[in-house]
BAPA-848023 format. One record per residue: residue in one letter; z negated, x negated, y of N, C-alpha, C in turn. Coordinates in nm, 4 decimals, padded with zeros to 6 digits. Example, Ala and Ser with C-alpha at 12.3 -4.5 7.8 and 13.67 -1.06 7.14 Angstrom:
% residues 2
  mivo        nZ        nX        nY       caZ       caX       caY        cZ        cX        cY
     A  -00.7800  -01.3190  -00.5690  -00.7800  -01.2300  -00.4500  -00.7800  -01.3200  -00.3300
     S  -00.7080  -01.2850  -00.2250  -00.7140  -01.3670  -00.1060  -00.7870  -01.2900   00.0030
% end
This chain:
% residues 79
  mivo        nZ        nX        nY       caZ       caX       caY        cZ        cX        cY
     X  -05.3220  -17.2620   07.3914  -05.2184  -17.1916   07.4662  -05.2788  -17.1362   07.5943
     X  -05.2067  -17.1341   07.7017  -05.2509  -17.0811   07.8424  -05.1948  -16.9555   07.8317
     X  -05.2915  -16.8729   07.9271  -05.2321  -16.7425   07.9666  -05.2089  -16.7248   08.0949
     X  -05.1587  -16.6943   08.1627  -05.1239  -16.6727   08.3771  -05.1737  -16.5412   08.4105
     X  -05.2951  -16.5051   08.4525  -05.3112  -16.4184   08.4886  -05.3802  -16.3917   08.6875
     X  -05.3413  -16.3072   08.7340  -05.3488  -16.3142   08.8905  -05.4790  -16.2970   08.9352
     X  -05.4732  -16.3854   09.0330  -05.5885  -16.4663   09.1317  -05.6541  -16.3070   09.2187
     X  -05.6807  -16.1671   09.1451  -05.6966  -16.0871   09.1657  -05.8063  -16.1054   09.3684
     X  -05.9146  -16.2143   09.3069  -05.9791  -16.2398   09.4043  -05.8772  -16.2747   09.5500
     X  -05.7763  -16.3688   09.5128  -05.7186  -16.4040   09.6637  -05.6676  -16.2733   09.6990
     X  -05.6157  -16.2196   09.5874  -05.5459  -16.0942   09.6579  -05.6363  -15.9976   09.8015
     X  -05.7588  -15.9535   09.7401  -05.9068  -15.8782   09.7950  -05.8552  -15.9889   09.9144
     X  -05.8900  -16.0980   09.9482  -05.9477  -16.1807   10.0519  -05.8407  -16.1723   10.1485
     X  -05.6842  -16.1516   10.0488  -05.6026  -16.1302   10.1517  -05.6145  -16.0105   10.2301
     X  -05.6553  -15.8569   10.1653  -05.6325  -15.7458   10.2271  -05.7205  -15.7476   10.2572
     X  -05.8409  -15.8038   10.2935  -05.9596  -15.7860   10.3818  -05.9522  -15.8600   10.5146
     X  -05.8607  -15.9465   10.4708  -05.8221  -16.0255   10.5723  -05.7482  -15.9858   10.6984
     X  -05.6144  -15.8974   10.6157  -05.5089  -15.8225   10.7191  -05.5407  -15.6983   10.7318
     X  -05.6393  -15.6952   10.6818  -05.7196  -15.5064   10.6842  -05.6148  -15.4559   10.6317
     X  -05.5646  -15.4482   10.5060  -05.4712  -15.4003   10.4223  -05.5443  -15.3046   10.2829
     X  -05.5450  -15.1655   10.3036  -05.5878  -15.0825   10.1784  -05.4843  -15.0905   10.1000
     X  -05.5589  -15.0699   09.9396  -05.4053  -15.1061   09.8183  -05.3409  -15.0174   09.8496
     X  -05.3144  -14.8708   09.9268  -05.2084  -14.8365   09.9337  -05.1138  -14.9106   10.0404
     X  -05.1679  -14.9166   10.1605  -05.0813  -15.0221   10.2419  -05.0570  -15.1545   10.1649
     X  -05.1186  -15.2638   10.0759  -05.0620  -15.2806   10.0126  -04.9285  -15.2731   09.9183
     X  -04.9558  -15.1883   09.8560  -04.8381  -15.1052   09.7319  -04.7271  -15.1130   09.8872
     X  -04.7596  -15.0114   09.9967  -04.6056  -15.0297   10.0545  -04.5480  -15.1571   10.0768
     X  -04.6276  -15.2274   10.1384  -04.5693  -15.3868   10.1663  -04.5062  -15.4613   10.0843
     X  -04.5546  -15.4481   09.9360  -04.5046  -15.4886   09.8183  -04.3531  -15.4105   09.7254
     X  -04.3768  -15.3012   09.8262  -04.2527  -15.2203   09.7462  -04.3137  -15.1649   09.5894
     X  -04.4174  -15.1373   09.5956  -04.4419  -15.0787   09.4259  -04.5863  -14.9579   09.4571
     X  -04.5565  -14.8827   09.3194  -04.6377  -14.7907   09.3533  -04.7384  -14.8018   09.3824
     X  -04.8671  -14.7339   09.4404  -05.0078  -14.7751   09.4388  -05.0862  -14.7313   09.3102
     X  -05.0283  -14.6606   09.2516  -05.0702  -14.6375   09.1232  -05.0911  -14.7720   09.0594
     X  -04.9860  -14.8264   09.0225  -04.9699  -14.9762   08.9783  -05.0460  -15.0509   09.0776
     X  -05.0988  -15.0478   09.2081  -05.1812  -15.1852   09.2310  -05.2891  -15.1345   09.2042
     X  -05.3165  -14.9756   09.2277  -05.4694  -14.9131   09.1724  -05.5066  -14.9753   09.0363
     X  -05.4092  -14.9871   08.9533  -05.4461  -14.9787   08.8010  -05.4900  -15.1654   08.7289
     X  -05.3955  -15.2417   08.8816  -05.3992  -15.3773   08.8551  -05.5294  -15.4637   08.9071
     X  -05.5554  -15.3862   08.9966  -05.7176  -15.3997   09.1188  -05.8001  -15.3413   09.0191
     X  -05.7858  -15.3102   08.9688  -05.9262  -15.2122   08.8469  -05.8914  -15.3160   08.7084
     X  -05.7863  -15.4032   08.6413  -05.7804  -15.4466   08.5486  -05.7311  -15.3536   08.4118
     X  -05.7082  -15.2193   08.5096  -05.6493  -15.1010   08.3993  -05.5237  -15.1675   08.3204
     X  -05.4671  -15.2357   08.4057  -05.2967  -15.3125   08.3822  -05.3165  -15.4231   08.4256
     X  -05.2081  -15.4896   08.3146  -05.1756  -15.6315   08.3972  -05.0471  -15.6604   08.4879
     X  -05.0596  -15.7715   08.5867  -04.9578  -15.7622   08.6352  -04.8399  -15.8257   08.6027
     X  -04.7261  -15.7168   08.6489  -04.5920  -15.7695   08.5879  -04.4984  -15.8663   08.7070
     X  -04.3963  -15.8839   08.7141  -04.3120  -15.9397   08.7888  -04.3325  -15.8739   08.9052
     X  -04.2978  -15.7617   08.9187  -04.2725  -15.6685   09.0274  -04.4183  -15.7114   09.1168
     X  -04.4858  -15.7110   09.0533  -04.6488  -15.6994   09.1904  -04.6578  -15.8729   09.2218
     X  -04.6047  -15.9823   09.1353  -04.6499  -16.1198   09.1849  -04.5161  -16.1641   09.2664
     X  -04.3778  -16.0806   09.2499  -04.3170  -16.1310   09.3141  -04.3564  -15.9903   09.4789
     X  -04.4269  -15.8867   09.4737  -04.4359  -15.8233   09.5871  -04.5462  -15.9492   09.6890
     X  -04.6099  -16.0274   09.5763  -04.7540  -16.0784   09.6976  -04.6987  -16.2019   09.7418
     X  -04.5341  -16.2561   09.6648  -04.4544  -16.3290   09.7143  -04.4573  -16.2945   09.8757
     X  -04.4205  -16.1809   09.8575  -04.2702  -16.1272   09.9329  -04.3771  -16.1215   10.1028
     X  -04.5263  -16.0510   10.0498  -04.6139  -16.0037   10.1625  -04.7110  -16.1667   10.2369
     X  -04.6685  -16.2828   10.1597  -04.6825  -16.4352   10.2216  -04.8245  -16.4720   10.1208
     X  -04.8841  -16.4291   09.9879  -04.9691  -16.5597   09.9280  -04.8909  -16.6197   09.8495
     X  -04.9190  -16.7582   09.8931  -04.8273  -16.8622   09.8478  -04.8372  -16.8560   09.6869
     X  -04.7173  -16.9091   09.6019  -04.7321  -16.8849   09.4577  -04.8458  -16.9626   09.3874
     X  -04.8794  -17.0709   09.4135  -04.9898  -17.1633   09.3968  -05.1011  -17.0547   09.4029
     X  -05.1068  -16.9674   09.4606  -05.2317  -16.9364   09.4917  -05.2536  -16.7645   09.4241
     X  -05.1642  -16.7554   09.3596  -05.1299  -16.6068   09.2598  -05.1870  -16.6230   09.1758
     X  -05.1575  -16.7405   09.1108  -05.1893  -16.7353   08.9649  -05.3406  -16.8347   08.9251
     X  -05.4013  -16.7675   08.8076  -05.4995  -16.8026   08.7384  -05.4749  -16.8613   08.6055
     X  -05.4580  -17.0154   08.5308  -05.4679  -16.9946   08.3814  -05.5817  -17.0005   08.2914
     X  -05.5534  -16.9612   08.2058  -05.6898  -16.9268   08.1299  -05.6535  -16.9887   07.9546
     X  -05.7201  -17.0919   07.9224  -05.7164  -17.1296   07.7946  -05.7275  -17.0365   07.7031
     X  -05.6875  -16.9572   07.5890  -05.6760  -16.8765   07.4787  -05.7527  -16.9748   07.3850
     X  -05.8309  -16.8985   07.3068  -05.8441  -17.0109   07.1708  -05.7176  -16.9476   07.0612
     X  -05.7581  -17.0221   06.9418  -05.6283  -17.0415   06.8179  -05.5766  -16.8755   06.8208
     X  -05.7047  -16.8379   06.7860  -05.7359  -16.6961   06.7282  -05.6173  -16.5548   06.8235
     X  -05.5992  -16.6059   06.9666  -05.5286  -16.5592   07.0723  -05.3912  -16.5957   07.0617
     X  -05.3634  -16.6747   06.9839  -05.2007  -16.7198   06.9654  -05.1337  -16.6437   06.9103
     X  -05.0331  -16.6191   06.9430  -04.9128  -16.5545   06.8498  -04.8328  -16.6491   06.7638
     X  -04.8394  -16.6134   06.6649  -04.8014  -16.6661   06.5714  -04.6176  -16.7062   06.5659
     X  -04.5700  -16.7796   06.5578  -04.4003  -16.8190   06.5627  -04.3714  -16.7709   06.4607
     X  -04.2859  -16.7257   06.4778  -04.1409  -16.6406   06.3837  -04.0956  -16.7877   06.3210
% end
């Protein structure tokens, strides 16, 4: 089973890029900086709201996401 988790790195390369701090970030994205503080640290994962904000601020979707193979042991089990 795959998991989608965000290309945390493009993100960095982007705001180093546009000289963007996660709070300027968080505004551009429309979400708190709490939440990108907590998502930049790996405190949280990210939800809709922050992959559709890095939509919204131009990294292409191709380039958001990370998948990551789970072994068995990581599966959820079907109802």
């Amino acid at each position: 089973m795959d998991s989608v988790i965000v290309n945390l790195d493009k993100v960095r390369v982007l705001m180093t890029k546009k000289k963007i701090s996660e709070y300027g970030l968080s505004k551009l994205m429309n979400v708190s900086y709490s939440y990108v503080y907590r998502v930049m640290r790996g405190q949280r994962k990210a939800g809709q709201a922050f992959t559709d904000g890095l939509i919204r601020i131009g990294i292409e979707p191709n380039d958001i996401f990370l998948t990551q193979t789970l072994s068995k042991d990581n599966e959820c089990a079907a109802d």
